[in-house]
N, C-alpha and C positions, 0 to 999 in steps of 0.2 A: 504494500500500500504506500501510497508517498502525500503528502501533504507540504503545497505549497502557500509561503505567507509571505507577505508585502515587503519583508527586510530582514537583516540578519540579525536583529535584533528581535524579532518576532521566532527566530528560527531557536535562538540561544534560550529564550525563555521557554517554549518548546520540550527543547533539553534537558533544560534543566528541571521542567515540571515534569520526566518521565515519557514523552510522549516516543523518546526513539533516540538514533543517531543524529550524527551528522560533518558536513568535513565545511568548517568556518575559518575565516583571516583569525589572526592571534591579536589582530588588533580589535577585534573583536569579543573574543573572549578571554583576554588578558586578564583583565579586573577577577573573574569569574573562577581562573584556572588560580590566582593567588588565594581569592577566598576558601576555595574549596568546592564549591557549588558542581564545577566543570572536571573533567579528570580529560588529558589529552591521551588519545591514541597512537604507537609507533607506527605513524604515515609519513613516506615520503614523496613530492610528488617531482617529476621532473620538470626543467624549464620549457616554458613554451614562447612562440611568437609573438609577440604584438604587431599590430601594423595601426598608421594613422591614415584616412582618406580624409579630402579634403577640397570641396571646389576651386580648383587652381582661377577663379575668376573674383575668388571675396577675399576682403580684406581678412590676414591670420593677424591677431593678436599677440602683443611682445607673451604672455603667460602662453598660449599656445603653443609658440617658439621654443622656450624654455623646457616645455614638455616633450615638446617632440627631440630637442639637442640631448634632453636624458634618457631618452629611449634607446635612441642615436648610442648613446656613451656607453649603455649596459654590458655587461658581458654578454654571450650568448647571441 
């Protein structure tokens, strides 16, 4: 069965009330895995792709720029 909700915050409480697993950022259940509430599982996932599109006719934004120069820089 799978149940989907609006955020990963929806997902975490979720979890944390029993309702199942689940594979979430750690910046997301940070707070939760100190308290205790969370327990993390030995996952590891490999790196994947990103790519940016973008209509080469609008104006791109200096923060866009910045974004895309760090994607740019990643390993991988």
């Amino acid at each position: 069965m799978a149940l989907v909700l609006p955020s990963n915050e929806g997902v975490r409480t979720a979890v944390e009330a029993g309702a199942g697993v689940a594979a979430l950022s750690s910046l997301v259940v940070g707070p939760a895995l100190k308290a205790g509430t969370l327990h993390a599982g030995p996952l590891a996932f490999d790196t994947r792709p990103f790519y940016g599109l973008r209509h080469k006719e609008r104006y791109r934004t200096k923060a866009a720029d910045a974004l895309l120069d760090l994607l740019n820089s990643s390993p991988g």
